[in-house]
N, C-alpha and C positions, 0 to 999 in steps of 0.2 A: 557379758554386758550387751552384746549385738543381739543377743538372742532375745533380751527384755528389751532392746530398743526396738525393734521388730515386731513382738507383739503388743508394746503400748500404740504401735502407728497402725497394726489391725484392728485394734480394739475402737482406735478414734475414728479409720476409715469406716469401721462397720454402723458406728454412732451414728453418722452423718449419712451414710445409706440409706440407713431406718428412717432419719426424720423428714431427709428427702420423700423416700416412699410414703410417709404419711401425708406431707403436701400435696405430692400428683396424685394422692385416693381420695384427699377432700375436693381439692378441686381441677382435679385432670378432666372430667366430662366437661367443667363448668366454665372454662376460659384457656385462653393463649397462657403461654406460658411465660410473656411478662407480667401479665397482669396475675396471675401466679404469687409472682416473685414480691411483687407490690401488695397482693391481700395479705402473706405471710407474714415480710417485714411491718408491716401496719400490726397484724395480730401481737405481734412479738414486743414491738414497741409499745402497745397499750398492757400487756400483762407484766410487761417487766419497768412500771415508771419512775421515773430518777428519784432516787431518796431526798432530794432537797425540795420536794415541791412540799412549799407552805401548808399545814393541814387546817382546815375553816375550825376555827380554835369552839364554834357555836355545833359544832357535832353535822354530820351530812343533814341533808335537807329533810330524808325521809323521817327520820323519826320528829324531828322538829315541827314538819311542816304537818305532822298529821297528831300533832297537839292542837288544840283549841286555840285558837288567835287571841292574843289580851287584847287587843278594837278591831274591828272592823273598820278594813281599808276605806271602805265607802264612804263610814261614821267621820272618819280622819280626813276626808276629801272636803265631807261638808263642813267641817266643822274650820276647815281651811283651804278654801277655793285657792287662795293666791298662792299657796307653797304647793299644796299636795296635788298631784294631776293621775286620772287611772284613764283617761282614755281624752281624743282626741274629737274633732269637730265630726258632727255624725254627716254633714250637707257634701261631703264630697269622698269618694272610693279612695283613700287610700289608710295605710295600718304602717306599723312599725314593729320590725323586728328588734326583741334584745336581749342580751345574753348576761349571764350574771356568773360569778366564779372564777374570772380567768386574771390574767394566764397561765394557759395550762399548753404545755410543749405536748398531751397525747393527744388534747383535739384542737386546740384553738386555731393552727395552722388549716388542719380539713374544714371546717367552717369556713373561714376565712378562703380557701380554696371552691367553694359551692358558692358562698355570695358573690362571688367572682364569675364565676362561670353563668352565674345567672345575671348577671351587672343591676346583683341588689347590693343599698347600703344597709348599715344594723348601726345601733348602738351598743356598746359594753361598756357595764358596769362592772371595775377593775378591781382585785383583790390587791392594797399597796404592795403587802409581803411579796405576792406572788409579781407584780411589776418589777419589785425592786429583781427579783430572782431570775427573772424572762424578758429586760429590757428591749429585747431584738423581736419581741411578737409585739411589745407595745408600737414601737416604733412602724412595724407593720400596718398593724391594726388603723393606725393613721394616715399614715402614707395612703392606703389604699381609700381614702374620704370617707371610712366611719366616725362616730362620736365616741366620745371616752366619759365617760361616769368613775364617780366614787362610790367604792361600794365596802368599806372599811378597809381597816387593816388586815386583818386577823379573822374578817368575820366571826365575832359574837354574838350572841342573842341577846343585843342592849335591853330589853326586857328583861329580860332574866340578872343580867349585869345590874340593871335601876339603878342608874350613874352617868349625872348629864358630863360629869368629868370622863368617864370612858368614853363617851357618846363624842366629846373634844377631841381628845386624844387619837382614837380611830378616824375618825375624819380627817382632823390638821395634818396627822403624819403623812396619811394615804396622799392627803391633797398635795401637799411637800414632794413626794415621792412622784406622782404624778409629773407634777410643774419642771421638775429636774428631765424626765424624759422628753416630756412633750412643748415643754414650751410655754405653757398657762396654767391656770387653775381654773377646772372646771367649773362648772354651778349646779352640774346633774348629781344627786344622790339619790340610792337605793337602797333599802335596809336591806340585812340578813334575814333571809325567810319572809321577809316584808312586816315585821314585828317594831311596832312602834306606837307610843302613848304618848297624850297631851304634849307633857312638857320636853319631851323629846322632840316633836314636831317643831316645838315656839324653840327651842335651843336652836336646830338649823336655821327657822327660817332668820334668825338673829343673826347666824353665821353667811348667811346669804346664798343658804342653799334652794333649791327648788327639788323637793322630793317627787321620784316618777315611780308608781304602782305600776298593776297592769290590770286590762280588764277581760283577759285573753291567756288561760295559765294550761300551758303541751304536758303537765305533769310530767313533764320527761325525766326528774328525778325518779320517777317509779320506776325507770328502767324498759318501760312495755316495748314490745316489739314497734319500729317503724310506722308503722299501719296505725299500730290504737294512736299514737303521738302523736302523727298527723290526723286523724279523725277528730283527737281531743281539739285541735285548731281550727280545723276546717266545719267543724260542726257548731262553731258560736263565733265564728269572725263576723265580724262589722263594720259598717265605714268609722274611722278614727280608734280601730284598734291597737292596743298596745299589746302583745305578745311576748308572753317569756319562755324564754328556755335559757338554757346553759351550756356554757362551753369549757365550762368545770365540773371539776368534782374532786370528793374525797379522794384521799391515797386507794380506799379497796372501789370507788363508783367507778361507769364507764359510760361517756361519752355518744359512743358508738353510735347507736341508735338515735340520735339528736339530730346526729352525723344525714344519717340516711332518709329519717321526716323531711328533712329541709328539702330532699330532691323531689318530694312531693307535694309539699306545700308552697312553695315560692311555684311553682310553674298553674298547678290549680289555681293558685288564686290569680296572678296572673289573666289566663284566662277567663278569670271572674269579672276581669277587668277592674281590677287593685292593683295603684302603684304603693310600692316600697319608698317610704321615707326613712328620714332619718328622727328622732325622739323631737328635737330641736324644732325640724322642721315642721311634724303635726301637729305639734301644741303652740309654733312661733314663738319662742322662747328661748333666751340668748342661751349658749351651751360653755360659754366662760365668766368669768367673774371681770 
């Protein structure tokens, strides 16, 4: 029996040799060796993520978002100046960052860590399921003086649903779910995938919503490397931009590279001389009910 206990503790010391040596081959030229220990566990953390995170019941963005739109956001804007907003007063330098999907325990926190580091605010529009799941990133996300958005329950493609009762239903609960963590109910919503028709429009504004587009989209569900994501941003920003990206994603999407644009695009525009607002604050619009 010693003899098998002896070679199961070779077998697992030899394990953890190998996966060490695989970390100092990736990146032993490339950094110190906490910063090492820190790229690793990150890696580790994002490819193994907790089985209870809520899944966007409307399918990841990509395949959704690269179907045909049933209106145009713009269409939807004019057609209701008072609820629907895609961008902000163009007479003065500043934009708003916003994120949509969360929270999500692989990135929500690193986001939340770079707006920090750069003392930018953001707005997030909140998945209820996933608040109800991650009350401790919600509570964050506030603490730290960002905006909170509704951004359904479950995320569906209420289009696709065509059901001002589900369109109810995902809002009131998310908004419940919210008001329990934070304290109010908001007044910011966002659709899934930004997919909304007429009487979907006139149902929120009934509900006393103010729906927020964007006029400014990082494609960062495509996944692209850092570089194309911040290109995609920095190559059409404008004064009263709204900008999206995500601090979600599906059970198989990642984050990652969202992660790393931002370290490029909050300091460029900056020096563009763009301050960072908050949604609330570019369009002057109450952000509770």
């Amino acid at each position: 029996m010693r003899n098998n206990m002896f070679k199961w503790t070779l077998v697992i010391g030899l394990s953890a040799c190998f996966q060490m040596t695989d970390v100092m081959t990736v990146y032993g030229n490339d950094a110190p060796l906490d910063e090492v220990w820190l790229q690793w566990w990150k890696k580790e953390k994002r490819e193994k993520p907790k089985e209870g995170i809520p899944k966007l019941r409307g399918g990841s963005e990509h395949p959704e978002r690269t179907r045909q739109q049933p209106v145009d956001m713009r269409i939807l804007q004019q057609r209701y100046p008072d609820t629907f907003f895609l961008q902000g007063s163009a007479t003065q330098n500043r934009v708003a960052l916003t994120f949509d999907d969360g929270p999500d325990p692989r990135f929500t926190n690193d986001i939340l860590d770079v707006l920090n580091q750069y003392n930018v605010p953001g707005t997030f529009f909140l998945m209820g399921s996933r608040a109800v799941a991650y009350p401790e990133i919600v509570t964050r996300i506030q603490s730290e003086g960002h905006v909170i958005g509704n951004h359904t329950y479950f995320h569906p493609n209420l289009v696709d649903e065509s059901s001002l009762e589900t369109l109810e239903r995902e809002v009131t609960r998310t908004e419940d779910a919210l008001n329990d963590i934070i304290g109010f109910r908001t007044r910011l919503f966002r659709p899934p995938y930004g997919f909304l028709y007429n009487e979907l429009v006139e149902k929120l504004a009934e509900m006393n919503y103010l729906v927020i587009g964007w006029s400014v989209d990082s494609l960062d569900w495509q996944e692209d490397p850092p570089e194309v994501i911040a290109s995609n941003v920095l190559g059409i920003t404008h004064p009263g931009a709204i900008i999206l990206m995500h601090d979600g994603a599906d059970w198989n999407g990642d984050r990652t590279n969202t992660i790393e644009a931002l370290k490029q695009i909050i300091p460029t525009l900056q020096e563009q001389g763009y301050e960072f607002v908050t949604v609330p604050e570019l369009l002057n619009i109450p952000f509770s009910k």
